[in-house]
C-alpha positions in Angstrom: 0.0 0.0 0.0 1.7 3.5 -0.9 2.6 6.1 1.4 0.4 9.0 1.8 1.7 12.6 2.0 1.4 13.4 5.1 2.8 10.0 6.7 5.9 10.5 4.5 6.2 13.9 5.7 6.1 12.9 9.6 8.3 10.2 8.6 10.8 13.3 7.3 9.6 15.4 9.8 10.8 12.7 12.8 14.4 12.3 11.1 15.1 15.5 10.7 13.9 16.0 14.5 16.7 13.2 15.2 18.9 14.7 13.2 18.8 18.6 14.3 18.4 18.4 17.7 20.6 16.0 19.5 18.8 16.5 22.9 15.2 15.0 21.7 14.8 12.1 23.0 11.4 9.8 23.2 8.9 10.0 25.9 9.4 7.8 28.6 11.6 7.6 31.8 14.2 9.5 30.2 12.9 12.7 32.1 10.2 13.7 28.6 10.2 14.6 25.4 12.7 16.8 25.5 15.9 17.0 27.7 18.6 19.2 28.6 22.2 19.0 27.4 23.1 18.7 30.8 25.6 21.2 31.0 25.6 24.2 33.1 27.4 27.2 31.5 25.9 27.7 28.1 27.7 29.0 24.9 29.5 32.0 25.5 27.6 34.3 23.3 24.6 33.6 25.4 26.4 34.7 28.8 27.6 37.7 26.5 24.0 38.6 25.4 22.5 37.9 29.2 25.6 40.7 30.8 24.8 43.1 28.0 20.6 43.3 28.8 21.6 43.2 32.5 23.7 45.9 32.3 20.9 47.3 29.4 18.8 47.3 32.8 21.3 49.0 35.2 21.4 52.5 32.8 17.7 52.1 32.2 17.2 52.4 36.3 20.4 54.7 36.4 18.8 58.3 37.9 20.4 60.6 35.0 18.5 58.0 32.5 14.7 58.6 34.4 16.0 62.6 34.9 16.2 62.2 30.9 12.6 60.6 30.6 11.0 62.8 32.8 12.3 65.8 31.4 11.6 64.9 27.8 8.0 63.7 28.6 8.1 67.7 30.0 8.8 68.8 27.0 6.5 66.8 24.9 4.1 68.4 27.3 4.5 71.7 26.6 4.9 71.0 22.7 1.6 69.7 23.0 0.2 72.7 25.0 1.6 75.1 22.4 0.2 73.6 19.4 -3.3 73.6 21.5 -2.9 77.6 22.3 -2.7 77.5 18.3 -5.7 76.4 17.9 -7.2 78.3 21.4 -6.5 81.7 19.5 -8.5 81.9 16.4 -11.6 80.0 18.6 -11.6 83.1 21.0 -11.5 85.4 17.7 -14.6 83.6 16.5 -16.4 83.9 20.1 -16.0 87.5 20.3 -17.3 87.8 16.6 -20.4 85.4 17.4 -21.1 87.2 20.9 -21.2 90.4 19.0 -23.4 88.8 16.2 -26.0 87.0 19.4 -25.8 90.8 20.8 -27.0 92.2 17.6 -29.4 89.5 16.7 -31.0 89.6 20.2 -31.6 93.3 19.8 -33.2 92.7 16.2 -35.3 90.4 17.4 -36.6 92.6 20.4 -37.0 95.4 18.0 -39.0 93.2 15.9 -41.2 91.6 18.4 -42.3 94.9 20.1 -43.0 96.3 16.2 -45.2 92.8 15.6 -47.4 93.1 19.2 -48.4 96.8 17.5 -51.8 96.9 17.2 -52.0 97.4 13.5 -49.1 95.1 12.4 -49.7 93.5 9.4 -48.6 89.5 9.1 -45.1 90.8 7.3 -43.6 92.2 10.2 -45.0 89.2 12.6 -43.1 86.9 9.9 -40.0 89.4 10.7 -40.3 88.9 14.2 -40.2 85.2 14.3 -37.2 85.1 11.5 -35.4 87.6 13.5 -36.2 85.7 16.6 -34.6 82.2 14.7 -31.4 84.4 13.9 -31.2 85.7 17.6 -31.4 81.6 18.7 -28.9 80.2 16.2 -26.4 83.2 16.9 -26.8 82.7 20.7 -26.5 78.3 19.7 -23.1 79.2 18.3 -21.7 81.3 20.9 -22.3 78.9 23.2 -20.9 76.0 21.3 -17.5 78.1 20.7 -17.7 78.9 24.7 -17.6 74.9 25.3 -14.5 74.1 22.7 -12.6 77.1 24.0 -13.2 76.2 27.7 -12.1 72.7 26.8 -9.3 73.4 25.4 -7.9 75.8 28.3 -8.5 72.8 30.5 -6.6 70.8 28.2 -3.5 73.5 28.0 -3.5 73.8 32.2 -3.9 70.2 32.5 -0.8 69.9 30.0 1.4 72.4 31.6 0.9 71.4 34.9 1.4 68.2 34.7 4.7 69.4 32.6 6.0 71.3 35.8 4.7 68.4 38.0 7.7 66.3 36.1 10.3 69.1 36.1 9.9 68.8 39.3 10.0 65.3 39.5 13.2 65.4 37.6 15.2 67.7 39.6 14.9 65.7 42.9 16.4 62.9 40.8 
C-alpha cells in the first residue's frame, strides 16, 4: 500500500527531528520529550547577550537616564500645550465675533417683536419677528458652542502644563 503525504512527511519530519536536535529524545523515563544537554554554563555568546541586557537594565534604572525621561515627557508636554494655544487663538476670535453677532441678533429680534405686538401690524412684520427671533437663537446656539470648545481646550492646555512642571519637578529631585 503506498505512502500518503502526510505520513511521509512525519516520517521526514521525525528524522530530521533526530537529526537537528541532539537533545530530543522519546517520551518515557528518560525525564520527557525533551531534555537538557546537561551542562551548566551555556555558549559563550549567550552569557555575553544575558551581561549586555543586564547591564541594558542598570542604565535604564540609572537616575540621569529617568532625569532624561522625565524631562523629555516635560517637554513633549508643553509641545503639545503650544500647538493647543494655536488652535485656542482663532476659537476666541470667533467667540468675540459670534457674541457680538448673538448681541446684535437679540436686539433685532426685540425690535422686531415689540414692532409685531403693535396693534396694527400686518402678518409681514409678525413673519419678521419670528425670522429675526430664529437668527437671535442660532447666533446665541453658536456662541455657546465656541464657549464649550474654547473652555475645553484651556483645560486641556493647564492640565498639559501642569502636569509638565509636575515632572520638572519630579526630575530635579532625581
Amino acid at each position: 500500500m503506498p505512502e500518503t503525504w502526510a505520513a511521509s512527511w512525519a516520517s521526514q519530519w521525525a528524522a530530521s527531528a533526530q537529526r537537528f536536535n541532539p537533545n530530543h529524545l522519546p517520551a518515557g523515563t528518560g525525564g520527557g520529550e525533551f531534555t537538557s544537554s546537561g551542562s551548566g554554563g551555556g555558549s559563550p555568546a549567550a552569557k555575553a547577550h544575558a551581561a549586555h541586557v543586564a547591564h541594558m537594565a542598570h542604565l535604564a534604572n540609572s537616575p540621569a537616564a529617568r532625569k532624561a525621561v522625565l524631562q523629555s515627557k516635560a517637554k513633549a508636554d508643553r509641545a503639545r500645550a503650544r500647538v493647543l494655544q494655536g488652535q485656542l487663538a482663532p476659537l476666541v476670535k470667533q467667540e468675540a465675533a459670534a457674541q457680538a453677532a448673538a448681541k446684535k441678533a437679540g436686539t433685532a429680534a426685540k425690535a422686531a417683536a415689540a414692532a409685531a405686538k403693535h396693534p396694527g401690524a400686518v402678518p409681514a412684520v409678525k413673519h419678521h419677528a419670528a425670522v429675526t427671533h430664529k437668527a437671535h437663537r442660532k447666533a446665541t446656539a453658536k456662541h455657546a458652542s465656541l464657549k464649550t470648545r474654547i473652555a475645553g481646550l484651556r483645560t486641556q492646555i493647564r492640565g498639559l502644563l501642569t502636569q509638565a512642571t509636575a515632572l520638572d519637578a519630579q526630575a530635579a529631585k532625581l
